[in-house]
Structure formats: C-alpha cells, structure tokens
C-alpha positions in Angstrom: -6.8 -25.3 -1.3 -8.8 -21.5 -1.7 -11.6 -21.2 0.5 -14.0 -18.8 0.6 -14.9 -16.7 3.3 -16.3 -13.4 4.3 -13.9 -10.0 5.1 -13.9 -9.1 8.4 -11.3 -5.6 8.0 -11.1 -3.2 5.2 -7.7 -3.8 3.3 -6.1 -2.0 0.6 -6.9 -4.2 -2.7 -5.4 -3.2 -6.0 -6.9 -4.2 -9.0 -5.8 -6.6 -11.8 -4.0 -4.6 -14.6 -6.1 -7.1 -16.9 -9.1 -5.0 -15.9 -11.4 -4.7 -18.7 -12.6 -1.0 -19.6 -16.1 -2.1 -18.2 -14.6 -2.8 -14.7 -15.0 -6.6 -15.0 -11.9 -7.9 -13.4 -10.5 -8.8 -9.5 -9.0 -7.3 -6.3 -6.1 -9.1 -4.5 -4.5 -8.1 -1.5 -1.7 -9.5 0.6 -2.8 -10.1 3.7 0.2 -11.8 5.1 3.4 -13.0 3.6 1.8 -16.1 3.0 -1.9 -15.0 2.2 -3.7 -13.1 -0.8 -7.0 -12.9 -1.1 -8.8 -12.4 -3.9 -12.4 -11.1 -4.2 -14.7 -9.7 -7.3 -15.0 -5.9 -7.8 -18.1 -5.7 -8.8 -19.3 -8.1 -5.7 -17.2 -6.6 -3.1 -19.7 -7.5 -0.4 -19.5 -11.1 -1.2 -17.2 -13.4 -0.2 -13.1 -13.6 -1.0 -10.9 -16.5 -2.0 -7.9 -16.9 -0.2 -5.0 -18.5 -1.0 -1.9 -19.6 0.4 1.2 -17.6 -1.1 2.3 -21.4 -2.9 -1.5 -21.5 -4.0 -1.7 -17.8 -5.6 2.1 -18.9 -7.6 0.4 -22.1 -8.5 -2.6 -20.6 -10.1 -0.8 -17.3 -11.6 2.1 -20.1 -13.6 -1.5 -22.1 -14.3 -3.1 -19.2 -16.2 0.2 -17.7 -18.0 0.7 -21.0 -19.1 -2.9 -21.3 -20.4 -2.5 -17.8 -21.9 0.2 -18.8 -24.1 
C-alpha cells in the first residue's frame, strides 16, 4: 500500500506530461527499481507517496482504464 512520508534527499523528478498549462499536475521519480514516489508540484515541501514498482503498474492500468 502508498504511504506517505517526508523526502529526506533531492532527486531528479520529472513531471507528468498530463500537466496542465497552469502547472497543476505531479512529480514521480524512481528511486529504486522497485520504488516511485510521487509528490505534488505545487506542494513540493509536503509529503510524497510512494509506491512499490507493482503498486505504481497497478494504479497507472487503474487510471487508463478509467480514462477510457
């Protein structure tokens, strides 16, 4: 399951290429193989969900599917 948590480092996020022109969207990064955390761009202070690589496939087939 996510949890939320607060960054300890500074990673390199990239943002979602569903980014709306007023800059409301999310950051990810891959931590580790198995690890992406996510976090809000606009609350980059706050804290980050992270997910397990099966998690992050789990929601990304979730919200395609919900897209459609």
């Amino acid at each position: 399951m996510a949890t939320l948590s607060r960054e300890t480092h500074a990673p390199t996020w990239r943002r979602s290429s569903y980014s709306s022109v007023q800059g409301n969207c999310v950051e990810v990064v891959n931590r580790h193989p198995c690890e992406v955390v996510v976090r809000d761009s606009k609350q980059r202070a706050c804290a980050v969900l992270r997910f397990t690589g099966r998690e992050w496939t789990h929601l990304l087939v979730a919200l395609v599917g919900h897209r459609n």
